[in-house]
PDB file of the backbone (N, CA, C, O) and the ligand in Angstrom, with CONECT records:
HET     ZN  A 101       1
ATOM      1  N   UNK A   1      80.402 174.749  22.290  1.00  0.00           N
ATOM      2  CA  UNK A   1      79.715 174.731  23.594  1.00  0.00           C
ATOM      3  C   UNK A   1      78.384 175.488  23.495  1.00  0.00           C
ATOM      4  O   UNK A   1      78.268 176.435  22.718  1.00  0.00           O
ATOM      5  N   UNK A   2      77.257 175.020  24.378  1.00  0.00           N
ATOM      6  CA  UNK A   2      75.957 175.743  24.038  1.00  0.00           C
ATOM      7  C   UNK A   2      76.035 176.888  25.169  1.00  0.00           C
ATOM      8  O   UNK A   2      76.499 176.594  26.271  1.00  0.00           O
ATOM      9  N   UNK A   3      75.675 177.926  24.952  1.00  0.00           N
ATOM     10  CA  UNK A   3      75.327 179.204  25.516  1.00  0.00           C
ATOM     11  C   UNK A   3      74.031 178.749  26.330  1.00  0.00           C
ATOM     12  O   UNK A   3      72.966 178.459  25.784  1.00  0.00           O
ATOM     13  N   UNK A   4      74.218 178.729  27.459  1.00  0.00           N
ATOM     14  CA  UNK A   4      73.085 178.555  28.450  1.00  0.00           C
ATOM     15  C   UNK A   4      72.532 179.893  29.043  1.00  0.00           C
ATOM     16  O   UNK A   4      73.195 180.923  28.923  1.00  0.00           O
ATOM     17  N   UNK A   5      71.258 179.886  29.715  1.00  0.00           N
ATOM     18  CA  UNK A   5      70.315 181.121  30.214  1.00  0.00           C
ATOM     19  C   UNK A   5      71.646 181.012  31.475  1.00  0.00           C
ATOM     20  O   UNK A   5      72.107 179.878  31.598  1.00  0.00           O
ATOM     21  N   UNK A   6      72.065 181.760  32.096  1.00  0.00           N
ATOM     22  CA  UNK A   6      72.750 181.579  33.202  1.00  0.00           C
ATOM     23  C   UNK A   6      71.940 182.347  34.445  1.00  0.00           C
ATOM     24  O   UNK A   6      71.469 183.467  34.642  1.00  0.00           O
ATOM     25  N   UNK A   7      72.063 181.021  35.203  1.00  0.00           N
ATOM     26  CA  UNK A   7      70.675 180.948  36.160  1.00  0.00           C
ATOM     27  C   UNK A   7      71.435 180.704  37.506  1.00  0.00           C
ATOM     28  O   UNK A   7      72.453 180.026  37.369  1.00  0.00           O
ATOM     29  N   UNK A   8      71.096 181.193  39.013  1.00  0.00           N
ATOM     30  CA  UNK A   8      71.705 180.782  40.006  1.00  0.00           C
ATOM     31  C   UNK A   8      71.328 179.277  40.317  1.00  0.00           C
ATOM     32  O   UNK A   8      70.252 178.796  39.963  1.00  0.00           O
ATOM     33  N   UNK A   9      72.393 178.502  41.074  1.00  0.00           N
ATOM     34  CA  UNK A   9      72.422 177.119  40.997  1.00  0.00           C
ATOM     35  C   UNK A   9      71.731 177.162  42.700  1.00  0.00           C
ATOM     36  O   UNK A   9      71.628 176.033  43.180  1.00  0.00           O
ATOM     37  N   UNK A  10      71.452 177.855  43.255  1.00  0.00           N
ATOM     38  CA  UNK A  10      70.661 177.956  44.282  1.00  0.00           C
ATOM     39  C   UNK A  10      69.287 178.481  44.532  1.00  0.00           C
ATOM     40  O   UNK A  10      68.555 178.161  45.469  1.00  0.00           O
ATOM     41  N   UNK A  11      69.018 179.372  43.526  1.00  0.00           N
ATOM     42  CA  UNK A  11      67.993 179.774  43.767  1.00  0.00           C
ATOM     43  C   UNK A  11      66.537 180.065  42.615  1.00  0.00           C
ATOM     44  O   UNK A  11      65.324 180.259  42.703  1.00  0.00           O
ATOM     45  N   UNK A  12      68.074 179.885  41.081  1.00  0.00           N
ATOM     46  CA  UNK A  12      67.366 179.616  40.200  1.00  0.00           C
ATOM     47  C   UNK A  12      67.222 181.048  39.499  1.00  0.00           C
ATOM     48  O   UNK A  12      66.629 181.103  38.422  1.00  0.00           O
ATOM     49  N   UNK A  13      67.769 182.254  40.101  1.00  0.00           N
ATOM     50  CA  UNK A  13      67.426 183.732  39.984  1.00  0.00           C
ATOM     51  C   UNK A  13      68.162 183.916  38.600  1.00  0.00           C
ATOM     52  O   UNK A  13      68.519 182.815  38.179  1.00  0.00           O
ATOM     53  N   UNK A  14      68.399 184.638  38.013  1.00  0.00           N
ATOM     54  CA  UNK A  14      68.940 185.057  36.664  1.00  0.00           C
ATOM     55  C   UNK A  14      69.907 186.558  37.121  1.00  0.00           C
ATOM     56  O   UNK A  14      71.008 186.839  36.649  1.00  0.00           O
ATOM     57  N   UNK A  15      69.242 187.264  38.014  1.00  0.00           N
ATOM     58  CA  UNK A  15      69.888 188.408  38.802  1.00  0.00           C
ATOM     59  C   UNK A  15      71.036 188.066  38.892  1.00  0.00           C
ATOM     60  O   UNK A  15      71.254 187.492  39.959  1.00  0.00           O
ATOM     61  N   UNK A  16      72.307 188.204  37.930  1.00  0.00           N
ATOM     62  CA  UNK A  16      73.935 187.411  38.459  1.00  0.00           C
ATOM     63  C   UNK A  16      75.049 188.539  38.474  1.00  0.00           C
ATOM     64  O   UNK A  16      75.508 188.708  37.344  1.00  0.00           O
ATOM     65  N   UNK A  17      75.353 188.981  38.996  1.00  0.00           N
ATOM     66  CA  UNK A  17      76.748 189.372  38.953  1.00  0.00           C
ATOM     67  C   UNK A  17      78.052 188.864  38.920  1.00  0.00           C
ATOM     68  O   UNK A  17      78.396 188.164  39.873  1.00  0.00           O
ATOM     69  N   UNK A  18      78.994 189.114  37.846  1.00  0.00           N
ATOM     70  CA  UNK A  18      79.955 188.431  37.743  1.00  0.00           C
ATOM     71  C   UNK A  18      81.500 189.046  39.040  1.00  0.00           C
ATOM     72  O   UNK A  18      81.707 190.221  39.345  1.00  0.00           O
ATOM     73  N   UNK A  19      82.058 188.208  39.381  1.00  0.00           N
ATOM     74  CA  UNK A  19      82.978 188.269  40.217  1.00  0.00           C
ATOM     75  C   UNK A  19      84.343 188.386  40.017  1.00  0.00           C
ATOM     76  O   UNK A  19      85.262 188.915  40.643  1.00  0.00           O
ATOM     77  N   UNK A  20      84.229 187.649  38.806  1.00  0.00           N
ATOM     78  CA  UNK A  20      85.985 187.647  38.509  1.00  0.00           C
ATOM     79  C   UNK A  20      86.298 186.576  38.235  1.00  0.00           C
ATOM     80  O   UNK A  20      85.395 185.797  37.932  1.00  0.00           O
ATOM     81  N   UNK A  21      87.649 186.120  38.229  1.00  0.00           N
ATOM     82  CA  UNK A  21      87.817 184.503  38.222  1.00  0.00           C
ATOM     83  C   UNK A  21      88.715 184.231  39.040  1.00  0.00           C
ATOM     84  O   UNK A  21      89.420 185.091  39.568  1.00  0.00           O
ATOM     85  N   UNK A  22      88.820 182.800  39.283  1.00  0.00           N
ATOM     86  CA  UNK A  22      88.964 182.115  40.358  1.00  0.00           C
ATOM     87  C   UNK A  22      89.336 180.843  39.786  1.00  0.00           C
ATOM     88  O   UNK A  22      88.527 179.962  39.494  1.00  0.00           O
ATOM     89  N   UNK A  23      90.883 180.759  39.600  1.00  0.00           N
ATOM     90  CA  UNK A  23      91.939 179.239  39.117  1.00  0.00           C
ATOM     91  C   UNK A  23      91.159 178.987  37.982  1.00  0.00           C
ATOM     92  O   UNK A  23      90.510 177.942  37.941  1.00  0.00           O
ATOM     93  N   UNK A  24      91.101 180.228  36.538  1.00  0.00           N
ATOM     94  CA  UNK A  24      90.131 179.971  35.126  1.00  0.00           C
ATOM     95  C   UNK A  24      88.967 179.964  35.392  1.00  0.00           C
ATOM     96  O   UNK A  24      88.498 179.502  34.352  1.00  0.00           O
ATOM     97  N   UNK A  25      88.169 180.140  36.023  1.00  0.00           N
ATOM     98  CA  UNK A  25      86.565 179.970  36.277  1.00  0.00           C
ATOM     99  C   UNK A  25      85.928 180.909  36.535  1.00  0.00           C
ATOM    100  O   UNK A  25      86.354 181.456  37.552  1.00  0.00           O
ATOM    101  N   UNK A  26      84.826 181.538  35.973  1.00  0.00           N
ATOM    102  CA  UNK A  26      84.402 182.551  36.156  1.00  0.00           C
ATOM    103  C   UNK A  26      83.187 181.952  37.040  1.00  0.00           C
ATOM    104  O   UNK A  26      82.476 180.947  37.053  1.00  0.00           O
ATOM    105  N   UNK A  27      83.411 183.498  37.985  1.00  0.00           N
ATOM    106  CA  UNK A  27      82.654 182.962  39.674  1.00  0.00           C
ATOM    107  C   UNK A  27      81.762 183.962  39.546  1.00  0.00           C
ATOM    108  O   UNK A  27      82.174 185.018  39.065  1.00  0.00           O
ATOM    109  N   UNK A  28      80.394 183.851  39.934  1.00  0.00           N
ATOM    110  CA  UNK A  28      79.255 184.506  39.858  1.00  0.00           C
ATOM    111  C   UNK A  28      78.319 184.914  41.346  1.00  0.00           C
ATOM    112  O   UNK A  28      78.103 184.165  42.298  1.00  0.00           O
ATOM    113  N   UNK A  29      77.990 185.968  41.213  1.00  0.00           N
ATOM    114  CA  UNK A  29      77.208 186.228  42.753  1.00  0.00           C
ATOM    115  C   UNK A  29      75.982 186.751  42.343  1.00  0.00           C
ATOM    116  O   UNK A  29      75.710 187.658  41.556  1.00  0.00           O
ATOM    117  N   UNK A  30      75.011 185.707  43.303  1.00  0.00           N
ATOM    118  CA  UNK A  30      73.314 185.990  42.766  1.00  0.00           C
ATOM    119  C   UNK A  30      73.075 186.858  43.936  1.00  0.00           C
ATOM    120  O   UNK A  30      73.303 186.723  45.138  1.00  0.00           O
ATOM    121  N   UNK A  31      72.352 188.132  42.957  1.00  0.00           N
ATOM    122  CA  UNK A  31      71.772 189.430  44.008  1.00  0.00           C
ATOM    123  C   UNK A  31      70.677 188.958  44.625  1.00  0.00           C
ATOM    124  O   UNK A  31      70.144 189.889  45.230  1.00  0.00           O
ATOM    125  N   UNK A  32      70.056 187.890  44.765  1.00  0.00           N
ATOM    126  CA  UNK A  32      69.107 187.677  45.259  1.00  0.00           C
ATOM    127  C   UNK A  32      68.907 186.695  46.253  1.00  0.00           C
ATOM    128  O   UNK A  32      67.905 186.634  46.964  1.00  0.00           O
ATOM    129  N   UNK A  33      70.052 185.785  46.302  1.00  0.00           N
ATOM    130  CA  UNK A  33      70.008 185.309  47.251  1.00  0.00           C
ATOM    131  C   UNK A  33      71.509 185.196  47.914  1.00  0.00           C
ATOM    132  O   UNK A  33      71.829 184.292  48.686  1.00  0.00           O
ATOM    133  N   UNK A  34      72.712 186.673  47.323  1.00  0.00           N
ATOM    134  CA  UNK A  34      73.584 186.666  47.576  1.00  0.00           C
ATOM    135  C   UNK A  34      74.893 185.516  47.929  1.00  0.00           C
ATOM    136  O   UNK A  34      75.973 185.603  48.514  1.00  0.00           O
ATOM    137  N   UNK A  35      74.137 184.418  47.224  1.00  0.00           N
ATOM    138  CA  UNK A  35      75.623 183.384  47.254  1.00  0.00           C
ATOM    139  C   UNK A  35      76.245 183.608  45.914  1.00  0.00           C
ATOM    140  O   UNK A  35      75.707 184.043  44.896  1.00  0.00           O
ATOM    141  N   UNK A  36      77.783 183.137  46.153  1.00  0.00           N
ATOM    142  CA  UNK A  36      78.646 182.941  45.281  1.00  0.00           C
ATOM    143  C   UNK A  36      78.488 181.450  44.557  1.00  0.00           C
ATOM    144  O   UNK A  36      78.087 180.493  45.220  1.00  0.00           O
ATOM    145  N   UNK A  37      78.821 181.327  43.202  1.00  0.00           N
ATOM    146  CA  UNK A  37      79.207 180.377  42.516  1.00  0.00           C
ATOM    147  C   UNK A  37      80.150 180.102  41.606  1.00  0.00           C
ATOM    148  O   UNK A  37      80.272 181.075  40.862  1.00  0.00           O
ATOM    149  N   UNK A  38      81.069 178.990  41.243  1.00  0.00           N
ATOM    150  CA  UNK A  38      81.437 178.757  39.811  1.00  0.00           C
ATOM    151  C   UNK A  38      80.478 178.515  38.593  1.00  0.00           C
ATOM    152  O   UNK A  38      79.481 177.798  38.684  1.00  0.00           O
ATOM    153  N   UNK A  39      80.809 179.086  37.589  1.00  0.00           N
ATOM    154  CA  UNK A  39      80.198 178.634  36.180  1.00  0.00           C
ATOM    155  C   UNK A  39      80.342 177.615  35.713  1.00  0.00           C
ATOM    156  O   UNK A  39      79.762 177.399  34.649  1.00  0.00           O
ATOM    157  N   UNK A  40      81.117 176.639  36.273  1.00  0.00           N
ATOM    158  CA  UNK A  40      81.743 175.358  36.450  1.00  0.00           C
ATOM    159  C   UNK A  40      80.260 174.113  36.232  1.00  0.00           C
ATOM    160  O   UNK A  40      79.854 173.283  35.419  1.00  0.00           O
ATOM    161  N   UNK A  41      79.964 174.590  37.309  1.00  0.00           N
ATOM    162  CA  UNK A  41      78.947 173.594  37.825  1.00  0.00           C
ATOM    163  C   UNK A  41      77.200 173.377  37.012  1.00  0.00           C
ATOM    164  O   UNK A  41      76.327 172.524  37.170  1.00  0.00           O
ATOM    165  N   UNK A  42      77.318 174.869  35.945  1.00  0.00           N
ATOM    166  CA  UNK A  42      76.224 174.797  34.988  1.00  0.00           C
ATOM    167  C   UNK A  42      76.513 173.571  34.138  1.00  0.00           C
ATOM    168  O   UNK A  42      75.607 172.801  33.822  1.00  0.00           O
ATOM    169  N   UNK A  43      77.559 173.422  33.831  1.00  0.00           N
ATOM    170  CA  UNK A  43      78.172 172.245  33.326  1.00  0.00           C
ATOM    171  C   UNK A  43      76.974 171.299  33.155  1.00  0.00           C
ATOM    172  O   UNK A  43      75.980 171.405  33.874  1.00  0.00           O
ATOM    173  N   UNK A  44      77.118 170.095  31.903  1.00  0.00           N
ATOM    174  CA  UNK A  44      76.307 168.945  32.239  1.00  0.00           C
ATOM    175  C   UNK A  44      76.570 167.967  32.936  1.00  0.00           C
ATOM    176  O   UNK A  44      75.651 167.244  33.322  1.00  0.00           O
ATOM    177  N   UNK A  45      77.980 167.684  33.293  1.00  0.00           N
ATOM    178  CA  UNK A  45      78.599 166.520  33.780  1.00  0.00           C
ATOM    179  C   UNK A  45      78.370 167.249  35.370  1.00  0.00           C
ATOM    180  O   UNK A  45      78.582 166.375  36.211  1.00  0.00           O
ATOM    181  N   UNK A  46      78.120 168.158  35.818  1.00  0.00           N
ATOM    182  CA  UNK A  46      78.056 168.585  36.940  1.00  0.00           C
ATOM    183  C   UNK A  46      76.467 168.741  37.667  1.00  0.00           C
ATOM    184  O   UNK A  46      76.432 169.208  38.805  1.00  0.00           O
ATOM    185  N   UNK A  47      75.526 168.454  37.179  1.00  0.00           N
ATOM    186  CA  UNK A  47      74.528 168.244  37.106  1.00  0.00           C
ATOM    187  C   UNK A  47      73.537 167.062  38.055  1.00  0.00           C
ATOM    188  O   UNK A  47      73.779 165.865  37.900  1.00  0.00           O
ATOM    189  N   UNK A  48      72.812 167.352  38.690  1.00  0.00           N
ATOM    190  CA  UNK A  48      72.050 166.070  39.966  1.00  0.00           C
ATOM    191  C   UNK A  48      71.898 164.640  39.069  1.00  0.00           C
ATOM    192  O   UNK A  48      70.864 164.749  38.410  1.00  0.00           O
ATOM    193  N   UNK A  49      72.249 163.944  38.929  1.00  0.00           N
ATOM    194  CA  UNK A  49      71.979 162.808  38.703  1.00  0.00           C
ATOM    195  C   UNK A  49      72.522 162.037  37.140  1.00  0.00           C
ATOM    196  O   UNK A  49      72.070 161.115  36.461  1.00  0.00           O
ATOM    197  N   UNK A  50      73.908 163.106  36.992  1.00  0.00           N
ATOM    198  CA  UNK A  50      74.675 162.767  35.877  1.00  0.00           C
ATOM    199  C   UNK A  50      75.381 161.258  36.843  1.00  0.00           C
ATOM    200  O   UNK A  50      75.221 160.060  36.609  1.00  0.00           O
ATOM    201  N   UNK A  51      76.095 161.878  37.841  1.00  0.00           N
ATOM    202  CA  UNK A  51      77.274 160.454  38.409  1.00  0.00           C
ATOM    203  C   UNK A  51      76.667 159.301  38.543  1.00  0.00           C
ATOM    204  O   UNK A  51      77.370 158.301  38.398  1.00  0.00           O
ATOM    205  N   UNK A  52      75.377 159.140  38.819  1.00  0.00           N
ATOM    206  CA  UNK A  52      74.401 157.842  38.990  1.00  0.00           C
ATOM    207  C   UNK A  52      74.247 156.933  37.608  1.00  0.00           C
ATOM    208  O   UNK A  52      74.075 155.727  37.436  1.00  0.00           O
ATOM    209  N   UNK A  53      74.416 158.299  36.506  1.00  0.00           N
ATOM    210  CA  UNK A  53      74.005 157.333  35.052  1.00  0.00           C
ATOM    211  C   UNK A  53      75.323 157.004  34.301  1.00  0.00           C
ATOM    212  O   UNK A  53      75.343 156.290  33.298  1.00  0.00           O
ATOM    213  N   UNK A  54      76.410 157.569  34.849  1.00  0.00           N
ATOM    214  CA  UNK A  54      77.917 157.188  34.684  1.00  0.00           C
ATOM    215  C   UNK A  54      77.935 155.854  35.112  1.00  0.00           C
ATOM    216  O   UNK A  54      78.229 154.979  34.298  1.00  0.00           O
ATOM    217  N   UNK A  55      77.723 155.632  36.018  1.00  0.00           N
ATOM    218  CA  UNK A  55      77.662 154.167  36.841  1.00  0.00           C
ATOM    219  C   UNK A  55      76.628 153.355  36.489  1.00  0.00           C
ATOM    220  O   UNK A  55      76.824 152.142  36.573  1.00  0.00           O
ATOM    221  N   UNK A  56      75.606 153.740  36.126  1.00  0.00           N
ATOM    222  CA  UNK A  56      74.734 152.513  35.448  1.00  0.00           C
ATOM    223  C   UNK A  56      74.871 152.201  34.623  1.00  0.00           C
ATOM    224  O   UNK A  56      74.325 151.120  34.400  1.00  0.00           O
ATOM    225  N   UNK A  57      75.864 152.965  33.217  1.00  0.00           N
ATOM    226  CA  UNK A  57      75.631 152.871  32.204  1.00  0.00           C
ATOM    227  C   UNK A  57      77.423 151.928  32.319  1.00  0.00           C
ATOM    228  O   UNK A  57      77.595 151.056  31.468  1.00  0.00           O
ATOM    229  N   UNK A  58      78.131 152.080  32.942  1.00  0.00           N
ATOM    230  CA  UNK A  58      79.332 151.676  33.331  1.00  0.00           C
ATOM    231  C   UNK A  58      79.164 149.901  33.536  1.00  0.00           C
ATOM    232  O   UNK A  58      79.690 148.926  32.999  1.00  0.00           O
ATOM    233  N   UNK A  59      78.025 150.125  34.729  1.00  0.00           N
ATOM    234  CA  UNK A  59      77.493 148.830  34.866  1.00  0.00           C
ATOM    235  C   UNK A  59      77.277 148.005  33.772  1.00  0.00           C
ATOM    236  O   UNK A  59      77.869 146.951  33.539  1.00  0.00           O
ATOM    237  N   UNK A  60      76.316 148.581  33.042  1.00  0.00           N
ATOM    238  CA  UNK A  60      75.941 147.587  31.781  1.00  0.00           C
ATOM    239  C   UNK A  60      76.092 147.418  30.907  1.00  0.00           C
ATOM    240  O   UNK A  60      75.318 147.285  29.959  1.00  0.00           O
ATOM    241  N   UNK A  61      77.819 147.351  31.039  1.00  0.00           N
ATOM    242  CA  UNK A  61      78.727 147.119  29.705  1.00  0.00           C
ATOM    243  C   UNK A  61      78.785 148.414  28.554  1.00  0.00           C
ATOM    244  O   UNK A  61      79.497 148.255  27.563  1.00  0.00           O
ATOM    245  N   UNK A  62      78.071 149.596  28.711  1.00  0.00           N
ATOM    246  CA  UNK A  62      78.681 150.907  27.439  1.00  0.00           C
ATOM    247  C   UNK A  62      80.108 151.439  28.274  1.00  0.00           C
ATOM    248  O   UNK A  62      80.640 151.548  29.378  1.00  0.00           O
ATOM    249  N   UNK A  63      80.261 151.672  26.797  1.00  0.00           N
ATOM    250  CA  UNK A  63      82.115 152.010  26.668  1.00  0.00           C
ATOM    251  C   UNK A  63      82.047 154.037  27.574  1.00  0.00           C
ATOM    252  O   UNK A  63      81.272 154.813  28.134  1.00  0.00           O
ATOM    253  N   UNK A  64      83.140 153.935  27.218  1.00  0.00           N
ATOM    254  CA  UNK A  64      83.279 155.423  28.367  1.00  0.00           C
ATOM    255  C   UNK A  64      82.909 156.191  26.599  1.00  0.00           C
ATOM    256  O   UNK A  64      82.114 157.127  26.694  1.00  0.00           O
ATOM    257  N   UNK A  65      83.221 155.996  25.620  1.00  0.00           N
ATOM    258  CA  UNK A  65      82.763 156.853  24.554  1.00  0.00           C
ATOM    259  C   UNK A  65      81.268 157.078  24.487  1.00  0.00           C
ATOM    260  O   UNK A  65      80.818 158.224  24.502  1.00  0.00           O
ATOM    261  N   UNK A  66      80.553 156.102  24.418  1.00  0.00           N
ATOM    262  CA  UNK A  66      79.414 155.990  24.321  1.00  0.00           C
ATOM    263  C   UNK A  66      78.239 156.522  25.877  1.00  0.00           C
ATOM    264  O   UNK A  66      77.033 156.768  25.832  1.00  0.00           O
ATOM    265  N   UNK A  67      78.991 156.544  26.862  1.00  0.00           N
ATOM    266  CA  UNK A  67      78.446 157.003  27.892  1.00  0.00           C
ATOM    267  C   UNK A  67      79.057 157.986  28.238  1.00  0.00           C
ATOM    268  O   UNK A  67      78.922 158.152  29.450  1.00  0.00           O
ATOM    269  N   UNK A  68      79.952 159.073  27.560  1.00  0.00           N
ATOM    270  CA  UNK A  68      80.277 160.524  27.293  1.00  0.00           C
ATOM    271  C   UNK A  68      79.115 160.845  26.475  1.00  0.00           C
ATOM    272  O   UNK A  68      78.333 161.716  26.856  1.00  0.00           O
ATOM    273  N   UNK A  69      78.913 160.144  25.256  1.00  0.00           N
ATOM    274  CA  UNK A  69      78.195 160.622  23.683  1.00  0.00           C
ATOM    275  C   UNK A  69      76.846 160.624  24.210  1.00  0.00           C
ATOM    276  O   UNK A  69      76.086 161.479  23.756  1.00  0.00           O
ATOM    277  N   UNK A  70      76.342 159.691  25.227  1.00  0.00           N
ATOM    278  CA  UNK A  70      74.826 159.647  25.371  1.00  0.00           C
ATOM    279  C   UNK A  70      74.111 160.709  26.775  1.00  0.00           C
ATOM    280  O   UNK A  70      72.977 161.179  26.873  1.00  0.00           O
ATOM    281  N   UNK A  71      75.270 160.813  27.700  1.00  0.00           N
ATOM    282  CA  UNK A  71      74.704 161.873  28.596  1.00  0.00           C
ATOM    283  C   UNK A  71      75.451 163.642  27.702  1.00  0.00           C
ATOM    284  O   UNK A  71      75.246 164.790  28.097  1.00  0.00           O
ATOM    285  N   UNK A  72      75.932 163.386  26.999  1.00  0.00           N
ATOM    286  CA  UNK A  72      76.175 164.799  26.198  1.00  0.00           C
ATOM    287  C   UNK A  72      77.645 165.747  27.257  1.00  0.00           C
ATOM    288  O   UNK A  72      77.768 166.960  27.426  1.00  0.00           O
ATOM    289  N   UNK A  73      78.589 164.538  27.809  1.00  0.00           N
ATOM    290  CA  UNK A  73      79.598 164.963  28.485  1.00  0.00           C
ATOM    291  C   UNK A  73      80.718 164.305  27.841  1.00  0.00           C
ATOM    292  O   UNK A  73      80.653 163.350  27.067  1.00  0.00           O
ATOM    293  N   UNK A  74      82.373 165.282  28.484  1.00  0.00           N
ATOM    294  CA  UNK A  74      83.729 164.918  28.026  1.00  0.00           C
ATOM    295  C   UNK A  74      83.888 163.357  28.547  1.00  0.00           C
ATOM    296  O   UNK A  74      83.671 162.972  29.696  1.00  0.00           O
ATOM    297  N   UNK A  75      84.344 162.502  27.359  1.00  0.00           N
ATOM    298  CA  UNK A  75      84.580 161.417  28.430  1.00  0.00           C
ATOM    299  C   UNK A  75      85.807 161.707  29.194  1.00  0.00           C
ATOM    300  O   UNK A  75      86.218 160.768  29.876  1.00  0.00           O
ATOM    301  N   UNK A  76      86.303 162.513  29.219  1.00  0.00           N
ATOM    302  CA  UNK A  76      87.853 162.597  30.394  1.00  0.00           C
ATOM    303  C   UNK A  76      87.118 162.627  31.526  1.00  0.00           C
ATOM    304  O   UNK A  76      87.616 162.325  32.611  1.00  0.00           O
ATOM    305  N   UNK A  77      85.236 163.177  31.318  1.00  0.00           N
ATOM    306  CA  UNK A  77      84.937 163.574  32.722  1.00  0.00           C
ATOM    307  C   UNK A  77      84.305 162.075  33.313  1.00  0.00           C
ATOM    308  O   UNK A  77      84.476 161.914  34.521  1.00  0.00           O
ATOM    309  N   UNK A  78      83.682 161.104  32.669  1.00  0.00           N
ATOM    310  CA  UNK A  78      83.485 159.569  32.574  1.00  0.00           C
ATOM    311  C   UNK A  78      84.604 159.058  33.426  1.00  0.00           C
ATOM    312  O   UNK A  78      84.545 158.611  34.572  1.00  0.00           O
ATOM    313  N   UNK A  79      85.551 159.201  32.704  1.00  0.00           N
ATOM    314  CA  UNK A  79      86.753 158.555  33.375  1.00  0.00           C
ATOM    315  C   UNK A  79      86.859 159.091  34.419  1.00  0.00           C
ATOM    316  O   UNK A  79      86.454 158.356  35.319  1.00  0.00           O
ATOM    317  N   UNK A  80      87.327 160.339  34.868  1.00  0.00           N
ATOM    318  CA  UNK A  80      87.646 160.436  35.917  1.00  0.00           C
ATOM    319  C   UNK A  80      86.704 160.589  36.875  1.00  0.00           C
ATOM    320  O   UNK A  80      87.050 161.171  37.903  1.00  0.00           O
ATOM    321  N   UNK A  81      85.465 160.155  36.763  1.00  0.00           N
ATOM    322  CA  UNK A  81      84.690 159.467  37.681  1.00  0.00           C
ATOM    323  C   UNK A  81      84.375 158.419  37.873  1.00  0.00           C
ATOM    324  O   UNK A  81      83.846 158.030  38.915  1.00  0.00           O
ATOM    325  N   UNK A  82      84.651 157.706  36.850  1.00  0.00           N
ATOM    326  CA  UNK A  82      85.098 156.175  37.594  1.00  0.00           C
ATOM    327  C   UNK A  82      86.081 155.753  37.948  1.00  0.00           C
ATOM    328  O   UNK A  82      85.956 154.589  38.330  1.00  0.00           O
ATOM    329  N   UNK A  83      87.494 156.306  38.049  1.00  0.00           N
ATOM    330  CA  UNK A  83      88.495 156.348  38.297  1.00  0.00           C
ATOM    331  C   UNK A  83      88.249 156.080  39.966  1.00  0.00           C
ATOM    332  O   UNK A  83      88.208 155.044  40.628  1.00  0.00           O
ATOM    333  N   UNK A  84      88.091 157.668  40.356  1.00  0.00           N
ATOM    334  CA  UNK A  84      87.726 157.925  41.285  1.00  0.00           C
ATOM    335  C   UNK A  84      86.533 156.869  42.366  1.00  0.00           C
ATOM    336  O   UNK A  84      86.495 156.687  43.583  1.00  0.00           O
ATOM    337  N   UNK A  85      85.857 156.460  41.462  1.00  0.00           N
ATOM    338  CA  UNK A  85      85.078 155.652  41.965  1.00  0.00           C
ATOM    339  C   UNK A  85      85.682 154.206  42.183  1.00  0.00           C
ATOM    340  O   UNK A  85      85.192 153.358  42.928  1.00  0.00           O
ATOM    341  N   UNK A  86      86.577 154.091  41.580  1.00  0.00           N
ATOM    342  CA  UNK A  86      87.208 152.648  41.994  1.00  0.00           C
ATOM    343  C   UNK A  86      88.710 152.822  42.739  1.00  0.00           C
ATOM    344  O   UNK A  86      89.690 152.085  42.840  1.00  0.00           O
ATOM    345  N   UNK A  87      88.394 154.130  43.189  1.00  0.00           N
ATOM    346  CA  UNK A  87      89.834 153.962  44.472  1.00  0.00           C
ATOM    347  C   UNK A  87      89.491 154.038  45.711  1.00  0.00           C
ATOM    348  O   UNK A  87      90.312 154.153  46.621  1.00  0.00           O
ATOM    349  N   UNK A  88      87.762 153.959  45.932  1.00  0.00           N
ATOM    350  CA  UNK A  88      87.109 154.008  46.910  1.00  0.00           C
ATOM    351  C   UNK A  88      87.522 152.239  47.543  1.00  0.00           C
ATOM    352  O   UNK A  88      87.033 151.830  48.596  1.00  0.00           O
TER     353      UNK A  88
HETATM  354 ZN    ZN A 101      70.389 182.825  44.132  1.00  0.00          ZN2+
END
């Protein structure tokens, strides 16, 4: 896994205090703009405009391996967003 700058997902601050954890997840509180977060969501698959290229790339025939391998995510996480997306 790559070691990321760990940055608030709101404000962008680096100022983080750690919280503890929370169901395995280490939860973080930015002094600067005092919200809480999961570390979860630094994630790549968690990211603005990962679920859009799951689905396009879904669309146009690449396999869930290959559209794990090319946005740089688990395909369990592929799947279970299109999963999800087709019980809509
Ligand atoms: Zn912040």
């Amino acid at each position: 896994m790559v070691i990321q700058t760990l940055q608030c997902r709101y404000c962008q601050s680096e100022k983080l205090i750690k919280m503890g954890k929370q169901s395995g997840h280490q939860r973080l509180k930015c002094q600067d703009c005092n919200r809480t977060f999961q570390l979860e969501y630094t994630h790549e698959a968690y990211k603005p405009g990962v679920k859009e290229k799951i689905e396009r790339m879904a669309h146009n025939g690449n396999g869930i391996r290959d559209t794990a391998r090319v946005l740089g995510i688990n395909k369990n996480t592929v799947i279970s967003h299109l999963k999800k997306k087709r019980a809509k």
